[in-house]
MDTraj code that builds the backbone (N, CA, C; nanometers):
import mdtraj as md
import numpy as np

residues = "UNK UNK UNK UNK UNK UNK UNK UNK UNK UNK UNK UNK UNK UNK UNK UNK UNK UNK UNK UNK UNK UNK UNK UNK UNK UNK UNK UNK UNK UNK UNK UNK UNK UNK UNK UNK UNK UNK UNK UNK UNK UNK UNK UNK UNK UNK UNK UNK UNK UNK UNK UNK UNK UNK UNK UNK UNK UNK UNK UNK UNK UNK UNK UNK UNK UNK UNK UNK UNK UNK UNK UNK UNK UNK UNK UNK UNK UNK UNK UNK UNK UNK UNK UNK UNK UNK UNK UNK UNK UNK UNK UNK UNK UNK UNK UNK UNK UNK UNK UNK UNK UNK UNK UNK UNK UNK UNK UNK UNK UNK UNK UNK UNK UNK UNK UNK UNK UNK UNK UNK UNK UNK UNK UNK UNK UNK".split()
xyz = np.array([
    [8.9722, 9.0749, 10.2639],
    [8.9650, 8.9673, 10.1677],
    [9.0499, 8.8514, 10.2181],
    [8.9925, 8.7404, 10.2199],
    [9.0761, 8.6017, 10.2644],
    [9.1735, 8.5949, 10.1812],
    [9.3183, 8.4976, 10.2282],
    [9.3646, 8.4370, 10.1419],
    [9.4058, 8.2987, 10.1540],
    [9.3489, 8.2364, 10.0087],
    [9.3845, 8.0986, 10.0252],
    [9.5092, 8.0675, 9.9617],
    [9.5569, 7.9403, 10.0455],
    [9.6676, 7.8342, 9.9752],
    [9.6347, 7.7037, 9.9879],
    [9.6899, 7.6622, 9.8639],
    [9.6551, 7.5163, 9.8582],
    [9.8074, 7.4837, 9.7975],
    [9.8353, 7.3661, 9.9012],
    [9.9370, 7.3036, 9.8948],
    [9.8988, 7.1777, 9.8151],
    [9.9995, 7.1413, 9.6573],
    [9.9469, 7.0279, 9.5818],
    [10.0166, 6.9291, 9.6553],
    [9.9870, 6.8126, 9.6443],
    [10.1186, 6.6939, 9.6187],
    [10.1880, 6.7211, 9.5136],
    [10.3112, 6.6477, 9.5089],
    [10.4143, 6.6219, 9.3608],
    [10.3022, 6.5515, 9.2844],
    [10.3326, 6.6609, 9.1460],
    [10.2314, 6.6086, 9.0543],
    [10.2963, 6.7303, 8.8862],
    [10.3070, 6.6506, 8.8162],
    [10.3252, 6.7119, 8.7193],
    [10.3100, 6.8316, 8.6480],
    [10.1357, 6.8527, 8.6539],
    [10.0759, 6.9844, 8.6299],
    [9.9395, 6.9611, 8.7302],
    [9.8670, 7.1072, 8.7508],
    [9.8226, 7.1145, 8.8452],
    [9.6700, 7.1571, 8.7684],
    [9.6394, 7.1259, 8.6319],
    [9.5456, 7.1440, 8.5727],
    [9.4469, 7.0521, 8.5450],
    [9.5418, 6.9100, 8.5954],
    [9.4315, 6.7778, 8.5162],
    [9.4043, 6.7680, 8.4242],
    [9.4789, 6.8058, 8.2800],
    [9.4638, 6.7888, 8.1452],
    [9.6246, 6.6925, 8.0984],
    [9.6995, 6.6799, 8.2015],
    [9.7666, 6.6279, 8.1285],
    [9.7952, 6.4488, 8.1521],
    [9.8620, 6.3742, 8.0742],
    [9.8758, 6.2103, 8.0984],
    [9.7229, 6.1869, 8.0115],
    [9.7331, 6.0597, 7.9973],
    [9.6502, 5.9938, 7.9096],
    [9.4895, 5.9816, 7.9558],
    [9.4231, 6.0972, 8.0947],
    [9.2924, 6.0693, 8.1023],
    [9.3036, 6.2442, 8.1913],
    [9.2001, 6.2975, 8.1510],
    [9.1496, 6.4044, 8.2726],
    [9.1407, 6.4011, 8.4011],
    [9.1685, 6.4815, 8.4681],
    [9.1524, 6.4628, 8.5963],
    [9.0596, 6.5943, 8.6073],
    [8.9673, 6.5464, 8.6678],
    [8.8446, 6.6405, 8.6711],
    [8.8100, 6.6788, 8.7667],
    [8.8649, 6.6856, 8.9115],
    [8.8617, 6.7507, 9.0130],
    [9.0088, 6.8300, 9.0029],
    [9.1013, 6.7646, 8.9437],
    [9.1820, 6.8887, 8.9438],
    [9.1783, 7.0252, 8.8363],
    [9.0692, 6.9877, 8.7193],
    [9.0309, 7.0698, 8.6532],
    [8.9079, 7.1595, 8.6829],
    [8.8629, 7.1444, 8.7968],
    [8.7401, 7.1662, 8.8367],
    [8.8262, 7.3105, 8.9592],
    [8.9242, 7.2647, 9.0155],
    [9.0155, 7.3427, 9.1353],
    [9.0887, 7.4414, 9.0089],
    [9.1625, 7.4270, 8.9202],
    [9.2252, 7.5328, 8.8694],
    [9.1183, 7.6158, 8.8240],
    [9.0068, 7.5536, 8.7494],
    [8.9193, 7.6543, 8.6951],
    [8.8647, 7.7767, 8.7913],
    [8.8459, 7.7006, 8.8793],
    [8.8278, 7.8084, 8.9899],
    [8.8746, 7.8924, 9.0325],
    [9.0196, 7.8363, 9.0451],
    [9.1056, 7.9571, 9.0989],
    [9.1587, 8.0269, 8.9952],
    [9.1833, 7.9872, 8.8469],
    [9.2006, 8.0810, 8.7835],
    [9.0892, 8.2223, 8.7529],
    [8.9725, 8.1495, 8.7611],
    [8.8952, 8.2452, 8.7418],
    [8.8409, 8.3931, 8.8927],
    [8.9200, 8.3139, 8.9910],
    [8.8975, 8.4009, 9.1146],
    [9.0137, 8.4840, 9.1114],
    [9.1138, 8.4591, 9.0749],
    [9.2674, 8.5418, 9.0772],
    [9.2251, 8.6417, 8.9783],
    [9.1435, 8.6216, 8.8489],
    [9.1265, 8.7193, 8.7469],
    [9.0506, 8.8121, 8.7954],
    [8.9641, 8.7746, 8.8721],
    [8.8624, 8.8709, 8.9746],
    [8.9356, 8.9519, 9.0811],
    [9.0648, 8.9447, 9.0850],
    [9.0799, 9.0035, 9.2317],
    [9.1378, 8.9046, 9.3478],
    [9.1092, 8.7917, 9.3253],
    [9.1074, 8.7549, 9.4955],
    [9.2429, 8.6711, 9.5292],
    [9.3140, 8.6984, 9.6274],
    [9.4039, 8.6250, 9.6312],
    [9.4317, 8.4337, 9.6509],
    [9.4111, 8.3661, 9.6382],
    [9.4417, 8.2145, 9.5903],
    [9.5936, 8.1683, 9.5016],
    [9.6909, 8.1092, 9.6119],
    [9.7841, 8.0815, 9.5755],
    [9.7605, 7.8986, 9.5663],
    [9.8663, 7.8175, 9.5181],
    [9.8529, 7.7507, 9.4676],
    [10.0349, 7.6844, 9.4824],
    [10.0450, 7.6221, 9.5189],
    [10.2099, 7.5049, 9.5281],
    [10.2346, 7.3499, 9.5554],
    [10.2955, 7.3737, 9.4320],
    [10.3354, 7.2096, 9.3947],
    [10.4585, 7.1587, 9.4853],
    [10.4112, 7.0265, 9.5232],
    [10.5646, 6.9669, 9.5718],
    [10.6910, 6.9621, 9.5491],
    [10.6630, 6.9228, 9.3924],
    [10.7350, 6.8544, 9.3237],
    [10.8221, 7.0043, 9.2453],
    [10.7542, 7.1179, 9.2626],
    [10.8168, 7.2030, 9.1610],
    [10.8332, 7.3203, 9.2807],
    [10.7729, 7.3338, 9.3800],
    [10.7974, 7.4515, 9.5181],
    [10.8259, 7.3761, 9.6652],
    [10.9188, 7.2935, 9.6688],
    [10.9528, 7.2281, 9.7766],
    [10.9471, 7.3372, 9.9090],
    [10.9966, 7.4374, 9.8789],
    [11.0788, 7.5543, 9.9709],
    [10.9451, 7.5666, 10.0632],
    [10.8127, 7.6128, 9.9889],
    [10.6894, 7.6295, 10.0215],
    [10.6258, 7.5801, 10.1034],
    [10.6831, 7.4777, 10.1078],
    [10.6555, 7.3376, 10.2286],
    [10.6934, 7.3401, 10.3296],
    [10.8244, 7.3463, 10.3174],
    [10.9647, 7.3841, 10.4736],
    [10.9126, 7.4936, 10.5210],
    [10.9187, 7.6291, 10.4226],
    [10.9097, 7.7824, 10.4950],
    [10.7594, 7.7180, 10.5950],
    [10.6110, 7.7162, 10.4853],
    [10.5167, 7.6977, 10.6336],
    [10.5430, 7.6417, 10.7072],
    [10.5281, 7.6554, 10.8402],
    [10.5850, 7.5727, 10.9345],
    [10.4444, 7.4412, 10.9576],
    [10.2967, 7.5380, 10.9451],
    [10.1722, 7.4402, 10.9930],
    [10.2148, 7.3075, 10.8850],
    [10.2230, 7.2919, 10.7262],
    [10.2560, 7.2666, 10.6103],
    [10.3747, 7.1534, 10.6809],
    [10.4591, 7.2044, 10.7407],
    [10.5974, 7.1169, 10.7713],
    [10.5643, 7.0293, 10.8650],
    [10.4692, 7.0604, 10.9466],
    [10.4291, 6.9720, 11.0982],
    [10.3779, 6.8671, 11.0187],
    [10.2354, 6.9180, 10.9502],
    [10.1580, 6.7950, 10.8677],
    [10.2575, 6.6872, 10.7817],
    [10.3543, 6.7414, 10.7265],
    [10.4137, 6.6585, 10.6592],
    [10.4566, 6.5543, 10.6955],
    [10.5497, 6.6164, 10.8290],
    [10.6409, 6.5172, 10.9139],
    [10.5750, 6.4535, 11.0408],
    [10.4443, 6.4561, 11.0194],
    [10.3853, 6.3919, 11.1074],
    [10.2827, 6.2882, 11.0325],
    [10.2247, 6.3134, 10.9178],
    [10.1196, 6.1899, 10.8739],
    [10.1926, 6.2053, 10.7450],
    [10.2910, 6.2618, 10.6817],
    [10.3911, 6.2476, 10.5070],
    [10.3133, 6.2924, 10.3840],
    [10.3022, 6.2866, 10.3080],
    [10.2569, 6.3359, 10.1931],
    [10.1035, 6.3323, 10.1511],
    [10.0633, 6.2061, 10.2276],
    [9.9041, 6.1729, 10.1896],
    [9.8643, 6.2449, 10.2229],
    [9.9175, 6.3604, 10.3100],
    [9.7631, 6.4814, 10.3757],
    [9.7728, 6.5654, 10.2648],
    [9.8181, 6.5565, 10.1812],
    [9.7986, 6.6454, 10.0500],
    [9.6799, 6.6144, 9.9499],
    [9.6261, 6.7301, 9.8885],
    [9.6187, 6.8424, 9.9579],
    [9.5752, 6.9017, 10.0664],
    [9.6097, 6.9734, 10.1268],
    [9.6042, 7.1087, 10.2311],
    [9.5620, 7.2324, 10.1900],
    [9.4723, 7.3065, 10.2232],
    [9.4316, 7.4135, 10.2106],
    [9.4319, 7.4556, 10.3467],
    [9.4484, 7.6192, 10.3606],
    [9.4923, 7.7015, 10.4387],
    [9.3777, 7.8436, 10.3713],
    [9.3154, 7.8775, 10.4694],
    [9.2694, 8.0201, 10.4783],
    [9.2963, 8.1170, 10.5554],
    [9.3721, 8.2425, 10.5398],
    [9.4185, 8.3034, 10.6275],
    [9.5353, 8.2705, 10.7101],
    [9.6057, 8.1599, 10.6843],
    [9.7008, 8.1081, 10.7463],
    [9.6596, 8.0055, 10.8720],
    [9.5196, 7.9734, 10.8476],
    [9.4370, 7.8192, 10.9352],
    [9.4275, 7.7389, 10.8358],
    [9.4502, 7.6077, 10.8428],
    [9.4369, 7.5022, 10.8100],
    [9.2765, 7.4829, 10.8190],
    [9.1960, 7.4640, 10.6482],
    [9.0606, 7.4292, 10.6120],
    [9.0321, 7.3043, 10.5764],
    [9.1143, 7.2437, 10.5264],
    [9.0588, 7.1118, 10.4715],
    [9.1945, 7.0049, 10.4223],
    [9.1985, 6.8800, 10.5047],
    [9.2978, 6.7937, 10.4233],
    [9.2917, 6.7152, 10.3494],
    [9.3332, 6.6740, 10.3095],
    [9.3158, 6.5299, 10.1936],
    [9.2392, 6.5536, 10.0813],
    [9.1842, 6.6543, 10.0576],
    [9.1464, 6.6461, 9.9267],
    [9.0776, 6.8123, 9.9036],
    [9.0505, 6.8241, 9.8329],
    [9.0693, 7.0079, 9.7424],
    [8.9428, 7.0180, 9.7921],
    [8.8710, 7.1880, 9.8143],
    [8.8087, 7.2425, 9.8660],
    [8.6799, 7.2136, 9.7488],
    [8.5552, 7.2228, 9.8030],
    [8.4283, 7.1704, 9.7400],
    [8.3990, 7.3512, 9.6766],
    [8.3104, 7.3935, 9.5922],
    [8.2681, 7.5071, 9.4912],
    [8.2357, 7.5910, 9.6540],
    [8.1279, 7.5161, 9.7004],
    [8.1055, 7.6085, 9.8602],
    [8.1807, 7.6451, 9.9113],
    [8.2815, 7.5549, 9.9632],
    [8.3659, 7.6255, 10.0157],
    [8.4372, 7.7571, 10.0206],
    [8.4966, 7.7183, 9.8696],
    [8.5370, 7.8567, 9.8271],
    [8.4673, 7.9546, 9.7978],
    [8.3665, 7.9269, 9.8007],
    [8.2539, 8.0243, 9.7602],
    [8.1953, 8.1342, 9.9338],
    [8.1912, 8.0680, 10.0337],
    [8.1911, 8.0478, 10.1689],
    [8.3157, 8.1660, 10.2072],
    [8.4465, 8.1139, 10.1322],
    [8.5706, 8.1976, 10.2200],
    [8.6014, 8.2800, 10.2038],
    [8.5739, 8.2785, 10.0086],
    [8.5835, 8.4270, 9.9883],
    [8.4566, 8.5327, 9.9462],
    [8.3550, 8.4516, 10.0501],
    [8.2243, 8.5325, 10.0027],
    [8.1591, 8.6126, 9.9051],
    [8.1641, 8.5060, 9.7918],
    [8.1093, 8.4978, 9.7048],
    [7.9830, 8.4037, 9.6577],
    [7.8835, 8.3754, 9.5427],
    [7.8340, 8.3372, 9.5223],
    [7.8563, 8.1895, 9.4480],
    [7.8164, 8.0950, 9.4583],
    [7.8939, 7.9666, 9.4315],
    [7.8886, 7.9590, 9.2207],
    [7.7851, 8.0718, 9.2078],
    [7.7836, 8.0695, 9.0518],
    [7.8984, 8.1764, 9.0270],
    [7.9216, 8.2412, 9.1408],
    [8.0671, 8.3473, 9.0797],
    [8.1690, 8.2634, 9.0245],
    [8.2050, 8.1620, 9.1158],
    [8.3094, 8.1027, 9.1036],
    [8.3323, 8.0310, 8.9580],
    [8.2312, 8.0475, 8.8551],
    [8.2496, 7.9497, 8.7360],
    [8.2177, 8.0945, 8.5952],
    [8.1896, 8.2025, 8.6571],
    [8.1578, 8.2788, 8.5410],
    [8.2735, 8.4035, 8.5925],
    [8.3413, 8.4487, 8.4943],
    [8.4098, 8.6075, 8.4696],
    [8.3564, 8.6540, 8.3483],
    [8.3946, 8.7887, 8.3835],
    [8.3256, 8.8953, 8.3061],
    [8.3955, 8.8749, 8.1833],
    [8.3870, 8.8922, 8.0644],
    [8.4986, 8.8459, 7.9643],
    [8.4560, 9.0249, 7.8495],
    [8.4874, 9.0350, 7.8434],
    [8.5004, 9.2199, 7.7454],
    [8.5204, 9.1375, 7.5853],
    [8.3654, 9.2311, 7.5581],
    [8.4199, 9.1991, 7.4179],
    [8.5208, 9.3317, 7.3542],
    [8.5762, 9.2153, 7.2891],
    [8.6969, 9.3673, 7.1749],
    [8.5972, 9.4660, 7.1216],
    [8.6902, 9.5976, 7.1046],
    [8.6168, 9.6694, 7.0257],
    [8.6392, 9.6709, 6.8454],
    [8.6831, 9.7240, 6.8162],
    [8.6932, 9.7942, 6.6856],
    [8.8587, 9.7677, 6.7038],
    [8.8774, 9.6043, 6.5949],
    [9.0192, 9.5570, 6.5700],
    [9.0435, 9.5355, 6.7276],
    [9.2054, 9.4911, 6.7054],
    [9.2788, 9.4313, 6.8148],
    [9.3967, 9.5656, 6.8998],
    [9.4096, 9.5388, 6.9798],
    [9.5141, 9.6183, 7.0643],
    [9.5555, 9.7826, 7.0135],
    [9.6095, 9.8172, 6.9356],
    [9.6036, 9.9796, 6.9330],
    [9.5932, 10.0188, 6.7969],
    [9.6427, 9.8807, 6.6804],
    [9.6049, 9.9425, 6.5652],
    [9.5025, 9.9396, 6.4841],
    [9.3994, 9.9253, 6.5511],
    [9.2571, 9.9732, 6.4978],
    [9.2166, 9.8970, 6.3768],
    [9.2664, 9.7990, 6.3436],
    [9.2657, 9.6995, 6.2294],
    [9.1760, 9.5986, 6.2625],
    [9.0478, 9.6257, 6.1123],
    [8.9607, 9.5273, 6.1639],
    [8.9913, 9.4001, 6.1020],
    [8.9347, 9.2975, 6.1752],
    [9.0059, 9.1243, 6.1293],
    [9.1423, 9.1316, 6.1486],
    [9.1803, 9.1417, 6.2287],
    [9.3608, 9.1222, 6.2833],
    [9.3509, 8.9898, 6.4401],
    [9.2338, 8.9977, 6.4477],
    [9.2939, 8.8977, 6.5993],
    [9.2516, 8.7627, 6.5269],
])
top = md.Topology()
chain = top.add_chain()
for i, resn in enumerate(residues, 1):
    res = top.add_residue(resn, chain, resSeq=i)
    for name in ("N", "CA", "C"):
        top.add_atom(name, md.element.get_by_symbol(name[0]), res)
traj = md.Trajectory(xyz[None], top)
């Protein structure tokens, strides 16, 4: 199984819901990866502004920095190769690395409850 990282720029939150308008490619990248991590697959994820360390420790991550500065953000990394700079990986892609189907990437399995919530069997409690 691959694993990806995506290195953010400094940025507040990494969801695109927050400040006064959507950001819809960055809501388009978490959705994804939240829903691939729930599946299994490994996809990490680091902010500038909040995992500096993350930056220094990679060394590929540290070259890019100190050689073209912050604009090559984002960076994605598969397997520890450098996939794509300047801007977040397209549905294919990820769909491509971790060989999957490009409709996987937007649907999880979701379980319906059974009978009440968590162990006390109480119906209408959630």
């Amino acid at each position: 199984m691959s694993k990806i990282e995506i290195f953010d720029p400094a940025m507040c939150c990494s969801t695109g819901v927050c400040g006064p308008s959507i950001n819809k490619e960055l809501l388009r990248v978490a959705t994804v990866i939240n829903n691939m991590i729930k599946k299994g697959f490994n996809i990490t994820r680091h902010n500038l502004s909040s995992e500096p360390q993350a930056f220094i420790d990679n060394k590929k991550i540290n070259e890019y920095l100190n050689s073209e500065g912050a604009e090559v953000l984002p960076i994605t990394l598969v397997d520890g190769e450098v996939k794509k700079l300047k801007e977040y990986p397209t549905n294919e892609e990820f769909a491509n690395w971790l060989g999957v189907s490009k409709e996987d990437l937007s649907h999880i399995a979701i379980k319906k409850p059974g009978k009440g919530c968590g162990t006390s069997g109480k119906k209408g409690c959630c």
